[in-house]
N, C-alpha and C positions, 0 to 999 in steps of 0.2 A: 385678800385679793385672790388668793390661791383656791380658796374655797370658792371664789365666785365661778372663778375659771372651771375649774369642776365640773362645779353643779353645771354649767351653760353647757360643757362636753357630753356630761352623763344624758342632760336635755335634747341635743343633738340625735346623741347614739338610737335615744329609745322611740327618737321620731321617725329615725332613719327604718330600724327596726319593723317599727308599725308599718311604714309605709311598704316596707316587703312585705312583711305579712300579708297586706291587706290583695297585695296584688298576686300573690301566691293564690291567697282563697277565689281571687278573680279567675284567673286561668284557668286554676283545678275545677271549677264551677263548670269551666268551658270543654265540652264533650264531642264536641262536632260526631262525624260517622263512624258507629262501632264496628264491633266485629260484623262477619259476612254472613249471614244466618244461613243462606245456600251459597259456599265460596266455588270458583271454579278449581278443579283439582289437577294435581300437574300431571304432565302429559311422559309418562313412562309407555314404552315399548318395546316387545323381543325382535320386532321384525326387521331386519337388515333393509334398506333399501335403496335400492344398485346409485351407482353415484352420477348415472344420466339420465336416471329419472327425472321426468316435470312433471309439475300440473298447473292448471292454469284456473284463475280468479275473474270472472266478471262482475262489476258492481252499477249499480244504477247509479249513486251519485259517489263522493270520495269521502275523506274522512272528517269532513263537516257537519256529513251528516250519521246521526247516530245509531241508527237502524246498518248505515254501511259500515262504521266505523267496528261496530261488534263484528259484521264477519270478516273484516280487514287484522280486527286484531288475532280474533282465532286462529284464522288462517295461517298469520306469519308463527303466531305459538308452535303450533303444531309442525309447521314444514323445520321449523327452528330446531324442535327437541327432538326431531326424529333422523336429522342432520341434511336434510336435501340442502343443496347448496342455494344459494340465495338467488344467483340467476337462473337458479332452474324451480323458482317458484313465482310464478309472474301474474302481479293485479294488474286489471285494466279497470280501471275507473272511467264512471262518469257517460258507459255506455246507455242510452236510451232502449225505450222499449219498443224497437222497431229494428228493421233491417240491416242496423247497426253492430246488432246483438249476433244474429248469425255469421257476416263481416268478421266482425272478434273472436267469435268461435270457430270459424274457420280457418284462419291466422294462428289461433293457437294448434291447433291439430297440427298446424302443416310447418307447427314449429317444434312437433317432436312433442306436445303434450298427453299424457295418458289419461288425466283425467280433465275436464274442463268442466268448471262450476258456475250455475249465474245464482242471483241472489234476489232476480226481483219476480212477481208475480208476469207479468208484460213480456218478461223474454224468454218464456217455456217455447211459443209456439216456433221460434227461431233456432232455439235450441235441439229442436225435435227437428227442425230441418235441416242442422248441422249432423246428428246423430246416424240420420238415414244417408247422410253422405262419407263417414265416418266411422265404418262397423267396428272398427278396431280402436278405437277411443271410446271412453266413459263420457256421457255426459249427464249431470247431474246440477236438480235444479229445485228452490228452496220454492217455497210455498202452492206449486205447482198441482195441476188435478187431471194429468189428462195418462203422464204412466201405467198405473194398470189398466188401462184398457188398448191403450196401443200396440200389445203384445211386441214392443222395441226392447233386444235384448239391453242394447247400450243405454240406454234415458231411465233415468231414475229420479225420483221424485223424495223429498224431506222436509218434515218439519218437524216440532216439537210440541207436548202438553204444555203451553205454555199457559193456558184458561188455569189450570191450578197454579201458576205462582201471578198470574193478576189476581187471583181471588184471596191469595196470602197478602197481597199489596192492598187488594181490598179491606182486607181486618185491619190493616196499618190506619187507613183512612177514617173508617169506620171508629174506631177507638178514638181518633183525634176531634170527630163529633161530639162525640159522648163528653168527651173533655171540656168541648166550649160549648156544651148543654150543660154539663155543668155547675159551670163557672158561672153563666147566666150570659156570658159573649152574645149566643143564640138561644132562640127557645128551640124545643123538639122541633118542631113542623117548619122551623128554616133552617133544616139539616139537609142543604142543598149542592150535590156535588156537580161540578161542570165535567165535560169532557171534550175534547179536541181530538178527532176523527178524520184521518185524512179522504176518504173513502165508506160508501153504503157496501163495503163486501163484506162476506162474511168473517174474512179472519178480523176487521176492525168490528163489526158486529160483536164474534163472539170473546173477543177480548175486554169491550166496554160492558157486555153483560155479566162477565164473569169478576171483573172487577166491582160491578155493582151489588151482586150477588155476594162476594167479598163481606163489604162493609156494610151490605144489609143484614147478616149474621148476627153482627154485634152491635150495630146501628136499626132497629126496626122502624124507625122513622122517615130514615133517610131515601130522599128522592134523586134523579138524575136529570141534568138535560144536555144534549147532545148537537156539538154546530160541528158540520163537516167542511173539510176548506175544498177537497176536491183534486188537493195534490200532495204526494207521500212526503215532499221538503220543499216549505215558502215559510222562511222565518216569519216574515213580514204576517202573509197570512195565517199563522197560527197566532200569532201574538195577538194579530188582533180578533181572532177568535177565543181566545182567551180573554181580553177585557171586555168584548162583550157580554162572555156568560160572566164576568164577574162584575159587569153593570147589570146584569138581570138576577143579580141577588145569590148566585153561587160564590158559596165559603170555602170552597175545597177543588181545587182542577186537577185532573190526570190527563194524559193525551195517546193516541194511537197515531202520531204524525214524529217525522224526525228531527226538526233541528230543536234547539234550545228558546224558540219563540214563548212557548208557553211557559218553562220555568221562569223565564226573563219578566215576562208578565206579570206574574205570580210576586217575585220577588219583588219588586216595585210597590206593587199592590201589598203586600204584608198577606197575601193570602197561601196555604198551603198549597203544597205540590206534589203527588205522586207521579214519577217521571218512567221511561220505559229504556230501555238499551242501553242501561248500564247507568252509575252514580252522575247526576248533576247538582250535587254537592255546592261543587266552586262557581256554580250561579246561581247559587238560592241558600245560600247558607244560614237565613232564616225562617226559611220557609221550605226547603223541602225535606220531605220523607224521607222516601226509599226507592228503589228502582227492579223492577224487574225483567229477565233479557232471556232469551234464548242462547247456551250456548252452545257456539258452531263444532267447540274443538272435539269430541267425543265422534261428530259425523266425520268430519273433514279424516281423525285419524282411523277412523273406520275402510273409508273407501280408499285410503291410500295402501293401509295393511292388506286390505283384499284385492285390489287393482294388482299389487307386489304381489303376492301369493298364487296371482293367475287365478283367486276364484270369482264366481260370481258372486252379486251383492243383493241385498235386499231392489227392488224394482219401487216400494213406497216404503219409509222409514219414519217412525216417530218416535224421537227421544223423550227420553222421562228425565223425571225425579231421580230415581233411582242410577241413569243412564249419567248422570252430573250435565243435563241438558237444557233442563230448568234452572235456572240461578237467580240470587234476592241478595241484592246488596245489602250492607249494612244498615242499621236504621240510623238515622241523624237523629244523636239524644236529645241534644238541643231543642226538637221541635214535640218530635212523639210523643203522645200520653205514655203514663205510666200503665205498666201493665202490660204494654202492647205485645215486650216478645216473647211472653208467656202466651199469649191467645194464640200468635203466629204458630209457635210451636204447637200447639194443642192441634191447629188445622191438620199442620205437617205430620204430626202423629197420627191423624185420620187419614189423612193420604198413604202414608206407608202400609197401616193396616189393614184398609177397604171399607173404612166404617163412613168415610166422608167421599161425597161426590157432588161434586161443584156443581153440575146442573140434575139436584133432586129434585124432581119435579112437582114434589109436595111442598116445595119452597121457591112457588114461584107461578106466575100466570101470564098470558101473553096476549097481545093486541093480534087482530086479527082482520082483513082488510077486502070484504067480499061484494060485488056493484055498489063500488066509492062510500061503503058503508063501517066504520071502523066498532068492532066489537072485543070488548076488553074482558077480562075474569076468562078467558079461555086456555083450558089444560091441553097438555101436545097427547095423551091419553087417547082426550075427544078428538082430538087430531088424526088418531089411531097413525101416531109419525114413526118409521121404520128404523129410526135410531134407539126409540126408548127399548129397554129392558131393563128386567130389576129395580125398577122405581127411578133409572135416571136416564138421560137424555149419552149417550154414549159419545163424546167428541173425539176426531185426530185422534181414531183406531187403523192405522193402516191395513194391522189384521185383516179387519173385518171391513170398513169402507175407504178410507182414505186418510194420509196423514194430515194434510190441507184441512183447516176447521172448515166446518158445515154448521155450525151454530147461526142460524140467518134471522130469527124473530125479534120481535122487537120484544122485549119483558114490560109490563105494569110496573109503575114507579119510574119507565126511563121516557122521555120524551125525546124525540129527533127534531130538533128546530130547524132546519134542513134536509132533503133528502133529493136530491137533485143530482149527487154525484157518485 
């Protein structure tokens, strides 16, 4: 009897046993987001900065949306580790791009702020009329094109190379083709990636190109199609421009629009997702990638150091790679082909060195649109277009034109199924 008893315990043990086991090798299997292949870096500084300092934040929407959420979180990083006290760094969300924006920026001035920031394309022209009323306050403004020519000591103008880390995001996607070509998922020629576009401007232009151009590197098959919804945050309407292009046969969506519509889509859909403004991980945890964002902290603690120091600052500014400006989330192991961040790298390494340039012009050709006649196979060369040199298309050189992309053509292989907005 004892012997039964036993054995039935030993039987027990070694089921029990199995059954960790088995759930050990489950979890460990399970990889979700890795490391940060471009992480943001922490924000040290020598410059003392007086303790009645302010500066002031305007955002178009709040932090629901993720385009605003990125310069919401910079912002407080930075005002945080540099020690400004917390009420002397004040967001205003949710401002519009209209008369609302000058309003807010005049409030803030008159609330003792030195520098004032907005963050949408829509509210430069407001801001530039805060500035001229304003000589003694900073005012600086993200995607904007009209600083260097205004010759306004106070208005300053920023953005980022940001075309290089879509085009890293692009090799993510790209690789993940190749993977369900494959596998036999798809053949080559329905290596069809969507994209979601809030806007026909050029910074959503040359971000959807450069993301195309990406995953055409190491994808040569792969095509794009492109539905703009016409506004920067409409979950609603992104989402369902997302199931659109993923009812016209697109395996892969990326988007130039803010809220979470289109991973949400995605995810439902069992279709992949490369997202923009940072990880949306914990809504697509099967299906998305990786993310690529502009980070704000490198500017923000730029123009505070120098606002403090009493000196002048750059009038148009363009962070890099190098500048910790550009940043690429983690990849989600879960989903990625193998391989992937070894090519990324590879890119990154041609970035640093000068051997890679996201729009080489020998890799790539453009539609072209002259009395309602549309002609394709056309080089920017034959263009004779004043940005090329050195065999590339030059984007968001402040130096030389402006930090604001000017990437505006439509490239062969992308289609616009909309263009209205």
């Amino acid at each position: 009897m004892f012997k039964k008893i036993l054995a039935l315990t030993l039987t027990v043990v070694m089921i029990a046993a199995l059954c960790v086991s088995f759930a050990s090798c489950s979890l460990s299997s399970k990889k979700g987001e890795g490391k940060e292949i471009l992480p943001r870096k922490e924000i040290t500084s020598t410059v003392e900065v007086p303790a009645d300092f302010k500066i002031g934040l305007i955002t178009l929407h709040d932090e629901n949306s993720t385009y605003d959420k990125n310069f919401i979180d910079a912002f407080k990083q930075v005002c945080t580790a540099m020690g400004i006290a917390e009420e002397n760094f004040i967001i205003k969300s949710n401002i519009p791009e209209g008369v609302e924006c000058y309003d807010t920026a005049k409030d803030l001035a008159n609330r003792g702020c030195k520098v004032v920031f907005a963050d949408s394309f829509g509210h430069e022209q407001y801001m530039v009329q805060a500035a001229r009323e304003f000589p003694n306050v900073q005012f600086c403004h993200a995607t904007g094109v009209t600083a260097k020519t205004l010759n306004l000591a106070n208005f300053h103008n920023a953005f980022a190379a940001i075309y290089e880390g879509r085009y890293l995001a692009g090799i993510v996607a790209g690789k993940k083709l190749n993977e369900m070509i494959e596998s036999g998922k798809i053949k080559a020629e329905e290596a069809v990636m969507g994209y979601v576009g809030a806007f026909t401007y050029a910074e959503v232009v040359s971000g959807l190109s450069s993301f195309y151009l990406g995953a055409k590197s190491v994808c040569p098959s792969v095509t794009m199609k492109v539905r703009f919804t016409g506004s920067w945050y409409d979950q609603g309407l992104e989402q369902e421009a997302a199931n659109s292009l993923i009812t016209d046969k697109c395996v892969l969506i990326s988007q130039h629009a803010d809220s979470l519509g289109a991973p949400t889509a995605c995810q439902q859909a069992g279709v992949p997702n490369v997202s923009y403004n940072g990880s949306t991980y914990s809504a697509g945890k099967t299906t998305w990638l990786v993310s690529s964002a502009i980070n704000w902290a490198p500017y923000f603690q730029y123009i505070i150091e120098e606002t403090v120091k009493g000196n002048n600052f750059a009038t148009d500014w363009t962070g890099t790679i190098a500048t910790n400006s550009v940043v690429l989330s983690g990849l989600n192991l879960d989903v990625v082909a193998d391989g992937t961040d070894e090519a990324v790298q590879a890119a990154l390494d041609g970035f640093k060195n000068g051997t890679l340039h996201v729009y080489d012009t020998s890799k790539f050709t453009v539609k072209v649109t002259t009395d309602n006649v549309t002609v394709s196979g056309v080089t920017l060369t034959s263009l004779n277009c004043p940005y090329v040199h050195d065999g590339y298309f030059d984007e968001s050189n402040a130096e030389t034109t402006m930090s604001a992309p000017y990437f505006a053509y439509e490239i062969d292989g992308i289609e616009f199924l909309n263009s209205e907005y």
